[in-house]
C-alpha positions as CSV (number, residue, x, y, z in Angstrom):
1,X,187.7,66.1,-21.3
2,X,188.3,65.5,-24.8
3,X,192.1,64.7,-26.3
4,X,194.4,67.9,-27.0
5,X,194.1,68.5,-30.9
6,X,197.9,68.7,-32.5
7,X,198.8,70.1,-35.8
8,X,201.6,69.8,-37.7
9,X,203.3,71.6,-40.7
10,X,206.6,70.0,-42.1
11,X,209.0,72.0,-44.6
12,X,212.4,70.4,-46.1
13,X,213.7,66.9,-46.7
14,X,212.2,63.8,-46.1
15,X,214.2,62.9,-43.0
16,X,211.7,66.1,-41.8
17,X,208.7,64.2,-42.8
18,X,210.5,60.5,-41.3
19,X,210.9,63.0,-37.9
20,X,207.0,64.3,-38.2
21,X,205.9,60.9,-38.8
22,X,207.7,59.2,-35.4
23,X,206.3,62.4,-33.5
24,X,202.8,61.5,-34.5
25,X,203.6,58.0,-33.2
26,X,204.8,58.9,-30.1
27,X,201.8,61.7,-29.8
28,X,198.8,59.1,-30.7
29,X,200.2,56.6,-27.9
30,X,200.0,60.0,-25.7
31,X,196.0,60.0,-26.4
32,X,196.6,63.1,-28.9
33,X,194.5,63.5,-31.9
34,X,196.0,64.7,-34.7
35,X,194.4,66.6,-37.3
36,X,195.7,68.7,-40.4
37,X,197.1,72.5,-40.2
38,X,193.7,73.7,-41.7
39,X,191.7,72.5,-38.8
40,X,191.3,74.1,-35.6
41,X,194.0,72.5,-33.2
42,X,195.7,72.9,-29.5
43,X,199.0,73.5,-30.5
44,X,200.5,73.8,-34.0
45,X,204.1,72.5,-34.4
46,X,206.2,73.8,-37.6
47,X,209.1,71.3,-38.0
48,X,211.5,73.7,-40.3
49,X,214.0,74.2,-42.7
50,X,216.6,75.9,-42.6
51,X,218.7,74.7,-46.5
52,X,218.3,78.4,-47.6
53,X,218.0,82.1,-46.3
54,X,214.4,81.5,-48.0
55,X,213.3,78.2,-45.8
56,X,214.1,80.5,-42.7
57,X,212.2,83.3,-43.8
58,X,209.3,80.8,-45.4
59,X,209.3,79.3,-41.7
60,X,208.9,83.0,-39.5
61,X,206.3,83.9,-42.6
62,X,204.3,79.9,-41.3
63,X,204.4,81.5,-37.6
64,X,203.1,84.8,-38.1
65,X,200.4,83.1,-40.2
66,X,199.4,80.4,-37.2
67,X,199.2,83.3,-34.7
68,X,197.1,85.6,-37.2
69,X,194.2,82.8,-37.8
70,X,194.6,80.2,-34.4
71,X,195.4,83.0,-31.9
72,X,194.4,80.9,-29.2
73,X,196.1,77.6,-30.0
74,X,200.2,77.3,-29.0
75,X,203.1,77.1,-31.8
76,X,206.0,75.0,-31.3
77,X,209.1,75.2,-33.6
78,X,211.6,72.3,-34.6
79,X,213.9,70.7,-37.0
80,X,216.9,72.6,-38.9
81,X,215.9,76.4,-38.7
82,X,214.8,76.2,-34.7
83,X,218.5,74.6,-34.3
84,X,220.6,77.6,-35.9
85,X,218.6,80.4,-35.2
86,X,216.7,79.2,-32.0
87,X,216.6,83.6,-30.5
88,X,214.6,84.3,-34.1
89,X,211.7,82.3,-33.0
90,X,211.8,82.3,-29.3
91,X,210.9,85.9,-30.0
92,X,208.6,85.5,-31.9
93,X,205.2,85.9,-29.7
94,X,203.2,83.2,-31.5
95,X,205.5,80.9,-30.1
96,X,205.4,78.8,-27.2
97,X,208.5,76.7,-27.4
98,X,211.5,76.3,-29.6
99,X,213.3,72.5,-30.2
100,X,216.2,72.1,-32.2
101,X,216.9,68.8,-33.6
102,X,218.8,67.4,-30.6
103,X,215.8,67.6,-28.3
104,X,213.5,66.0,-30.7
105,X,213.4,62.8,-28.8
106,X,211.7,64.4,-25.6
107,X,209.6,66.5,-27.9
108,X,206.3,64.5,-27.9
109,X,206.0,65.0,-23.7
110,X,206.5,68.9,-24.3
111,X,204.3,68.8,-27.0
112,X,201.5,67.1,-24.7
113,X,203.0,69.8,-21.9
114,X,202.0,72.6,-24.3
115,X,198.1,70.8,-25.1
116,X,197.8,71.6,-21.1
117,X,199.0,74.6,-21.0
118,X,202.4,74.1,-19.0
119,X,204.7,74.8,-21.5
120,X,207.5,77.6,-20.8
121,X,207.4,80.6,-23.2
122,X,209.4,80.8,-26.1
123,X,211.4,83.9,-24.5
124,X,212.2,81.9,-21.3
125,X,213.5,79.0,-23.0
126,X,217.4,78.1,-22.5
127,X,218.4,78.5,-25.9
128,X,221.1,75.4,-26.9
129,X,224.1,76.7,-29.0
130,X,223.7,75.7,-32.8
131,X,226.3,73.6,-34.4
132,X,226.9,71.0,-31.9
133,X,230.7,69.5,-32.8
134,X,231.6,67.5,-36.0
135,X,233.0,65.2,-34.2
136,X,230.0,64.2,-32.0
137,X,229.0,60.6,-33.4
138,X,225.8,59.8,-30.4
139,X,222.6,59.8,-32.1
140,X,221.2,62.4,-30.5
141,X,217.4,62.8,-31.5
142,X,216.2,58.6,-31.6
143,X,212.5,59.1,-33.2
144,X,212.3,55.1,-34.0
145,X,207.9,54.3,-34.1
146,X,206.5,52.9,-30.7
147,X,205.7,49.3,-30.4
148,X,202.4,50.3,-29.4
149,X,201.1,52.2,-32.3
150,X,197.9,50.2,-33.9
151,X,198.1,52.2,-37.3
152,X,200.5,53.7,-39.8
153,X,201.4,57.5,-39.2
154,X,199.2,59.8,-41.3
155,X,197.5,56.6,-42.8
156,X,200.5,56.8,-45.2
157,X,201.4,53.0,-47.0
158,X,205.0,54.4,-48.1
159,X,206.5,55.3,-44.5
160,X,210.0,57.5,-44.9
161,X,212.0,55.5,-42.1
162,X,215.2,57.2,-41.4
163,X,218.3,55.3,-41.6
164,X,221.2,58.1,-41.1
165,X,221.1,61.3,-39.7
166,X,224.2,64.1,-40.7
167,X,226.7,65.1,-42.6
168,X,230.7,65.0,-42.9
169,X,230.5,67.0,-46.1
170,X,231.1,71.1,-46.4
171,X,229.7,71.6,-49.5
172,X,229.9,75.2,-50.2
173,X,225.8,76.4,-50.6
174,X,224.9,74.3,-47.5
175,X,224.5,74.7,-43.7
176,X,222.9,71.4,-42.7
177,X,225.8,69.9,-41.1
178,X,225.4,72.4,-38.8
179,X,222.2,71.9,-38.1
180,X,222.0,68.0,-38.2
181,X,225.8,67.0,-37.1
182,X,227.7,64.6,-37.9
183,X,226.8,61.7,-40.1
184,X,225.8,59.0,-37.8
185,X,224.1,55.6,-38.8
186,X,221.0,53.9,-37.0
187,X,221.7,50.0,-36.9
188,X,220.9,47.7,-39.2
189,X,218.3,45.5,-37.1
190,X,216.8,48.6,-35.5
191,X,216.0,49.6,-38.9
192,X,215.0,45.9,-40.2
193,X,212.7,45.7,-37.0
194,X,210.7,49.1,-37.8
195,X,209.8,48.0,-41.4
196,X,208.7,45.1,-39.8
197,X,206.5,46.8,-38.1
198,X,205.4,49.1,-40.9
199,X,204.9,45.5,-42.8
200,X,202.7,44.5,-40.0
201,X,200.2,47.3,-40.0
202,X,199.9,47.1,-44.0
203,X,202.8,49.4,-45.5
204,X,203.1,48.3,-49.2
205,X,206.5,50.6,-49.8
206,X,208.9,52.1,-47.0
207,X,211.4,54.9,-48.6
208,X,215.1,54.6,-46.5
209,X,215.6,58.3,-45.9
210,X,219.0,60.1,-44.5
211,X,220.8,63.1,-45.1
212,X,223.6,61.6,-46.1
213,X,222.0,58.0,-47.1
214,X,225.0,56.8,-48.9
215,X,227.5,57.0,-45.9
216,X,224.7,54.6,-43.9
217,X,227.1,52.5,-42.1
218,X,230.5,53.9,-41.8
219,X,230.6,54.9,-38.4
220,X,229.2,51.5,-37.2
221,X,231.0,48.5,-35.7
222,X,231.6,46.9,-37.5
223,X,231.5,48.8,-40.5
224,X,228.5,48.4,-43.2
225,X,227.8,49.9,-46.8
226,X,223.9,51.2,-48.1
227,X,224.4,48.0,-50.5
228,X,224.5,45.6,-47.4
229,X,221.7,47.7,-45.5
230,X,219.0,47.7,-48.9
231,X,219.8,43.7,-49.3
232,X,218.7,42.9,-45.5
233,X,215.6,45.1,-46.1
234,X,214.7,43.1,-49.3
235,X,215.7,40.2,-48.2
236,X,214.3,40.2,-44.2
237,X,211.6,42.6,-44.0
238,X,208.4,41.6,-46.3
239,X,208.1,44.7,-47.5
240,X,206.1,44.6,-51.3
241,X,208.8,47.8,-52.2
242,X,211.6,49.3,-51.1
243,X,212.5,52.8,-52.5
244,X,216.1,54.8,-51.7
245,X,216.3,58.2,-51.2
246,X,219.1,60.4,-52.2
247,X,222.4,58.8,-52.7
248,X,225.5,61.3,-53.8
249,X,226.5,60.2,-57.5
250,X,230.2,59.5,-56.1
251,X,228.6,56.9,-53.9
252,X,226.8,54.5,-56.6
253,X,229.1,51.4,-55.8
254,X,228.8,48.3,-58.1
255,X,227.7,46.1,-54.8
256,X,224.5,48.7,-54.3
257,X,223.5,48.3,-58.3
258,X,223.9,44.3,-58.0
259,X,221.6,44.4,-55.2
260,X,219.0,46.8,-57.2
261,X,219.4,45.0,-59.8
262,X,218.5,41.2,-58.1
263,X,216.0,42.3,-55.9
264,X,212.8,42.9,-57.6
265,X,211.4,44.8,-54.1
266,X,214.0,47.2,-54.8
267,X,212.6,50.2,-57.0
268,X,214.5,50.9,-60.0
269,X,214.9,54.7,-59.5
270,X,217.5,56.6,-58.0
271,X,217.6,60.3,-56.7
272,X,221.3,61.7,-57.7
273,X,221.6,65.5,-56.8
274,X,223.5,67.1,-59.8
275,X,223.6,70.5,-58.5
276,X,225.5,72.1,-61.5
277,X,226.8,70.7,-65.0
278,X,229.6,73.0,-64.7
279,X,232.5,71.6,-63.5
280,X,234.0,75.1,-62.7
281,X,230.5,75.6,-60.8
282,X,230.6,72.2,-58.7
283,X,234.3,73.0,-58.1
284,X,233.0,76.4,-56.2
285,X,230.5,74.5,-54.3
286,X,233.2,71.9,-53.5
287,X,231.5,69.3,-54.8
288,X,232.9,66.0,-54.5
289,X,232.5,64.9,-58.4
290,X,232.9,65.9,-61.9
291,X,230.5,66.0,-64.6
292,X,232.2,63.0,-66.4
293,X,232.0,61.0,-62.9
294,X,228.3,62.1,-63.0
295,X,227.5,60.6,-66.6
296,X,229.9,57.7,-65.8
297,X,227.5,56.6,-62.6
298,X,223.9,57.3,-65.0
299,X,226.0,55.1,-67.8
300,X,226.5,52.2,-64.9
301,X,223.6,52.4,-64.1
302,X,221.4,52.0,-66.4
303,X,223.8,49.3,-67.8
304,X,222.9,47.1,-65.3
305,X,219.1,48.1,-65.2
306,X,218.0,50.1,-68.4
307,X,214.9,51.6,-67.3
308,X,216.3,53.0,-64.3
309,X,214.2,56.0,-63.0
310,X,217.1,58.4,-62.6
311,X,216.2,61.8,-60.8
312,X,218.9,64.9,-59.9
313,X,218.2,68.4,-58.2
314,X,219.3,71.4,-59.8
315,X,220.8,74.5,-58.5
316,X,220.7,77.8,-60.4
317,X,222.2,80.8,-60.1
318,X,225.1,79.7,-57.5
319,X,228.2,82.2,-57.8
320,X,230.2,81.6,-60.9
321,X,227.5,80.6,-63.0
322,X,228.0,82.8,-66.0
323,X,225.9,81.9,-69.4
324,X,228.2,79.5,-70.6
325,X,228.5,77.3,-67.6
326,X,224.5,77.4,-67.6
327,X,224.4,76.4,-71.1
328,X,226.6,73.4,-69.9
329,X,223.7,72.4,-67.5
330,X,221.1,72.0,-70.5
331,X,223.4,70.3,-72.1
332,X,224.1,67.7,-69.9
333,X,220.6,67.3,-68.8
334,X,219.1,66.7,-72.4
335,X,222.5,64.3,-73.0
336,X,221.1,62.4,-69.8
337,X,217.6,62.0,-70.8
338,X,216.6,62.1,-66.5
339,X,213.3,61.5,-65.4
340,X,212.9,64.1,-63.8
341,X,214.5,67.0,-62.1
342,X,214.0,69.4,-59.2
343,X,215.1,73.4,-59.8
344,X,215.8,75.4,-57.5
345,X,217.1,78.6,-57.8
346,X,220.2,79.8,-55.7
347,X,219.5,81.3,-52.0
348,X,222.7,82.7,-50.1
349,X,222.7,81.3,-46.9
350,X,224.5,83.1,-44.2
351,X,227.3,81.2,-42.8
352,X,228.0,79.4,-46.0
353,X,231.0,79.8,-48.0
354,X,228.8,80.3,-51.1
355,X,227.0,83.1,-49.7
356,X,230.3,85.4,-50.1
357,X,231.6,84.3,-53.1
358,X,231.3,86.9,-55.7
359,X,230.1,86.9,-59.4
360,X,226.3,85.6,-58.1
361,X,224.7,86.3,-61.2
362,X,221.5,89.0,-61.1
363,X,218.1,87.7,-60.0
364,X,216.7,88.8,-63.8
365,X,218.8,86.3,-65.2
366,X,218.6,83.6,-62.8
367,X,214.6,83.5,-63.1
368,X,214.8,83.3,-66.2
369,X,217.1,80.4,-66.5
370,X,215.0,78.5,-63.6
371,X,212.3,79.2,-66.3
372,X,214.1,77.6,-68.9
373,X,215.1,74.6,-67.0
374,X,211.7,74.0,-65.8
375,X,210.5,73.7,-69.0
376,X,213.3,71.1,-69.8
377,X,212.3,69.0,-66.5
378,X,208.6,69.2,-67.6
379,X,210.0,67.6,-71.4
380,X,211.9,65.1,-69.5
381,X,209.0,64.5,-67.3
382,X,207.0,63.8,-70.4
383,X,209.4,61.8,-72.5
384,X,209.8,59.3,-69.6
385,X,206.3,58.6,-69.2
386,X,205.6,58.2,-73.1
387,X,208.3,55.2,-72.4
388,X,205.7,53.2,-70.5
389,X,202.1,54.0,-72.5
390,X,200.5,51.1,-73.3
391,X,202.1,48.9,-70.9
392,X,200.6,47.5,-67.4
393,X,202.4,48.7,-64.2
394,X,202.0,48.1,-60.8
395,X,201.2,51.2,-58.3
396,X,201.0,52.0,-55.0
397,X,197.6,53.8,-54.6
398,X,197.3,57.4,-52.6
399,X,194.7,58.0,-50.3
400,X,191.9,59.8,-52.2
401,X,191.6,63.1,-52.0
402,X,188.4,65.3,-51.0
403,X,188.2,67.3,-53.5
404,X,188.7,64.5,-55.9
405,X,187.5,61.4,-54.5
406,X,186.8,59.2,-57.5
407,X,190.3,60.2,-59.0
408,X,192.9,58.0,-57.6
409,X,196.5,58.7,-58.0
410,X,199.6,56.3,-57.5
411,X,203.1,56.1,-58.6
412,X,204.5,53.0,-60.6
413,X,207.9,51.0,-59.4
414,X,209.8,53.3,-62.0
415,X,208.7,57.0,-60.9
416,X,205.9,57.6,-63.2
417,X,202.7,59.3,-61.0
418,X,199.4,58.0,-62.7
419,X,196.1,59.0,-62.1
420,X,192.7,56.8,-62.9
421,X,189.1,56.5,-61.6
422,X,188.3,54.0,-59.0
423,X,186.5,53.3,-55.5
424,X,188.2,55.1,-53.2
425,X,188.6,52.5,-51.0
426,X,191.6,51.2,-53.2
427,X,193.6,53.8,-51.2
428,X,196.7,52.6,-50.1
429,X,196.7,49.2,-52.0
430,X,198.8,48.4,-54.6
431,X,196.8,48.3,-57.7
432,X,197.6,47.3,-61.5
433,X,196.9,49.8,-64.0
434,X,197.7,50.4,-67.9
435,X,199.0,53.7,-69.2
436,X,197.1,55.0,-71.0
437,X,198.3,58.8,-71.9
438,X,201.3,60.7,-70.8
439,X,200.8,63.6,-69.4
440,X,201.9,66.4,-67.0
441,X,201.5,66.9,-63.8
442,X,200.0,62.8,-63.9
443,X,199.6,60.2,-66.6
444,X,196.4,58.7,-67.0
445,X,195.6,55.0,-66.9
446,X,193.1,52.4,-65.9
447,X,192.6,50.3,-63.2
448,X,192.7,46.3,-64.2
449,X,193.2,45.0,-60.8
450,X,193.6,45.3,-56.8
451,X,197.2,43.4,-55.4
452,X,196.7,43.6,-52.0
453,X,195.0,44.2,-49.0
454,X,196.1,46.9,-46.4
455,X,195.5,45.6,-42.4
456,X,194.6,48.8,-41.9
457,X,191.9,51.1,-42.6
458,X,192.1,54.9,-42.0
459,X,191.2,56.7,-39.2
460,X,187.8,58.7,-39.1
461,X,189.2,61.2,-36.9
C-alpha cells in the first residue's frame, strides 16, 4: 500500500507558514508524502486566515475550489479562520474536518486519520467556542519539529521557527487575539535547541516568527526581552543568519539594536508595521504610537546601523482616512526612504471596533490611493536596490524553479531579492554575487562564488 499523499495550502502570516512547516514534520515521521496543492493528493489541508472579512471569504472560495477539481480527496481546515467561524466550514461539504488553532498539536494524527478514511465529518464535529480567554497564558498548540526528522520541512534553508504565539493588544482593525489568545512565549532553550536542529540538517538562515515577536518573553519566569532571546540565537546556535520578523515600532529598545548591531548573524533589516501616517488615523485604530515615535525608532535605528533594511505594512482606507490624512502617509513614507512596503487596502472585519466606525472612505477612492502607494513602494523598492549596485553581497540561494531552472534567485543580508544564472544545484546555499542592475520585481547579479554546503539535498518525491 503506498503512503497517503497530503497537500497543503497556507494563507496569512508567517507563524501560519512556522505551523505548516512543524505539521509537515510531524506528517513525514507519520510515513506521509507530501506533495504540492497542484498535485493529486489524499487529503488537502487549508491552514487559514482570518486578519480580514476578505481572508475568510479568500479561504471558503480555496474549499469550493479543492472540492470542484479533487472531488475524491478530503479537505481539512485550520489556523485563524477555522477558529472564529468553525460552523462556516464544517458546513461546507468539501470538508472533512475543521481545527482551530488550539487543536493544532494533535492535528498530524487526524490528518493521517483522514488519509484512511476515519475521519468524522465536518458536520459532526464538536465545534470549540472561538475566543478562548485573554487571560489563558498555556501554550495551547506546541508545533516544535520532531527529533526524528532527517530533512528540512519543504527543503526550505530559511525555516520560520515560531518563538511567541498571541496577542494582548486590541488594536481596532484586528481580530487575531481572538483567534490566537493571549501572548504567550515558548522558552528560550526550546527555541535555541530547534535551530539547532535546523543547523544540523543545513539551514543557512532561520526567521524568529510571532504574532506579537516583541513581547517574546514577558510572560516567562523569569522574565526575558526579544534583545536577550536574538543574542542566545547568535551567539549559541551556529546558525550563518538570523532574521527577525515583525517587531511593533514602540518595541525597538536600545538593548535589541546593540545586539543587531554586534552580531554580524543578525540581519540588518527590520519589519515595522506603520499602518497609517495619520496620527488621527492610528489614534482610531488605537495604535499604540505616534508618527513622531515612528520616525524617532527609523532615526535610532539606522544611527546605530545605517543601512538598515527597514520595511512597514500599510493600511488604506481605514475609517477616518480623509484626503489629507492620506496625503500624510506619502508623506511620511517618501521622508523615510523604507525599503520596502506592503499595501493593503482596508477590509471591515466583523467583530472589530473598526468595522463600525463611520466615515470609511468609498472603495473608488481607496483603490485608487492603494494605486498610488504601490507605485511609491515599487520607487522605494528601486531606490534601495540602486544603493547596493556594483557591490558584492552575500545571498541565501532559493531552490530553483521549474519553470526557470537556470535562473536562481536569493535575497542578500539587507532585503534586496537578486536574481542570476547558475547550476541549479546552488539551491539553498549561500552564494556571493555582485549587483549588477536594480530592478523590479528582482535585481540582477552574478554569481562569483559558493559559501557553503547544505547537509541536505532535496527530496525527489
Amino acid at each position: 500500500m503506498s503512503a497517503p499523499r497530503v497537500a497543503f495550502v497556507t494563507h496569512g502570516c508567517r507563524v501560519n507558514q512556522a505551523d505548516t512547516l512543524a505539521l509537515e514534520d510531524a506528517l513525514r515521521v507519520r510515513g506521509v508524502t507530501l506533495v504540492t496543492a497542484e498535485e493529486d493528493a489524499d487529503v488537502y489541508v487549508l491552514n487559514s486566515c482570518t486578519v480580514t472579512g476578505d481572508a475568510n471569504t479568500q479561504a471558503q472560495r480555496v474549499v469550493r475550489k479543492l472540492g470542484r477539481a479533487r472531488p475524491h480527496a478530503r479537505v481539512i481546515v485550520t489556523g485563524c479562520a477555522a477558529e472564529l467561524a468553525p460552523q462556516v466550514f464544517a458546513a461546507m461539504p468539501q470538508v472533512a474536518l475543521v481545527a482551530g488553532n488550539a487543536r493544532k498539536t494533535h492535528l498530524a494524527d487526524e490528518i493521517v486519520a483522514a488519509c484512511t478514511g476515519h475521519a468524522r465529518t465536518g458536520s459532526a464535529l464538536p465545534i470549540e467556542p472561538s475566543g478562548r480567554p485573554r487571560s489563558a497564558r498555556r501554550w495551547t498548540h506546541d508545533l516544535r519539529p520532531s527529533a526524528h526528522v532527517t530533512h528540512l520541512p519543504t527543503f526550505r534553508a530559511r525555516p520560520f521557527v515560531k518563538v511567541q504565539d498571541g496577542c494582548d493588544y486590541s488594536c481596532a482593525f484586528c481580530v487575531i487575539p481572538l483567534a490566537r489568545g493571549a501572548s504567550r512565549s515558548i522558552e528560550a532553550d526550546r527555541v535555541l535547541a530547534e535551530l539547532r536542529g535546523y543547523v544540523a540538517l543545513g539551514a543557512q538562515e532561520a526567521v524568529l516568527t510571532g504574532i506579537h515577536l516583541g513581547h517574546w518573553g514577558r510572560d516567562l519566569s523569569p522574565r526575558a526581552t526579544l534583545a536577550h532571546l536574538l543574542e542566545r540565537v547568535a551567539t549559541e546556535t551556529g546558525l550563518a543568519r538570523v532574521r527577525l520578523g515583525s517587531v511593533e515600532p514602540n518595541e525597538i529598545t536600545d538593548a535589541l539594536l546593540e545586539v543587531m548591531r554586534a552580531h554580524p548573524s543578525v540581519c540588518p533589516h527590520l519589519h515595522l508595521p506603520l499602518q497609517s501616517g495619520d496620527d488621527g488615523v492610528l489614534r482610531r485604530m488605537r495604535r499604540l504610537y505616534t508618527t513622531a515615535d515612528y520616525a524617532g525608532a527609523v532615526r535610532r535605528t539606522r544611527a546605530v546601523q545605517p543601512e538598515v533594511a527597514i520595511g512597514a505594512d500599510v493600511i488604506v482606507g481605514h475609517p477616518g482616512e480623509d484626503d489629507a490624512a492620506f496625503e500624510r502617509t506619502v508623506s511620511l513614507v517618501r521622508a523615510l526612504d523604507l525599503a520596502y512596503l506592503h499595501v493593503f487596502p482596508y477590509s471591515p472585519r466583523p467583530g472589530t471596533a473598526s468595522a463600525l466606525q463611520p466615515d470609511r472612505p468609498p472603495s473608488e477612492r481607496v483603490a485608487a490611493r492603494v494605486d498610488r502607494l504601490c507605485r511609491e513602494a515599487d520607487a522605494n523598492r528601486l531606490r534601495w536596490a540602486r544603493r547596493f549596485e556594483g557591490r558584492e553581497v552575500d545571498v541565501l540561494v532559493d531552490l530553483p524553479s521549474q519553470r526557470r531552472p537556470g535562473t536562481l534567485r536569493g535575497v542578500s543580508r539587507h532585503y534586496v531579492p537578486v536574481e542570476f544564472d547558475a547550476d541549479p544545484s546552488l539551491g539553498g546555499h549561500l552564494a556571493r554575487v555582485r549587483i549588477d542592475r536594480a530592478g523590479l520585481p528582482r535585481t540582477r547579479a552574478t554569481l562569483l562564488e559558493r559559501l557553503s554546503t547544505p547537509v541536505i539535498e532535496p527530496e525527489t518525491t
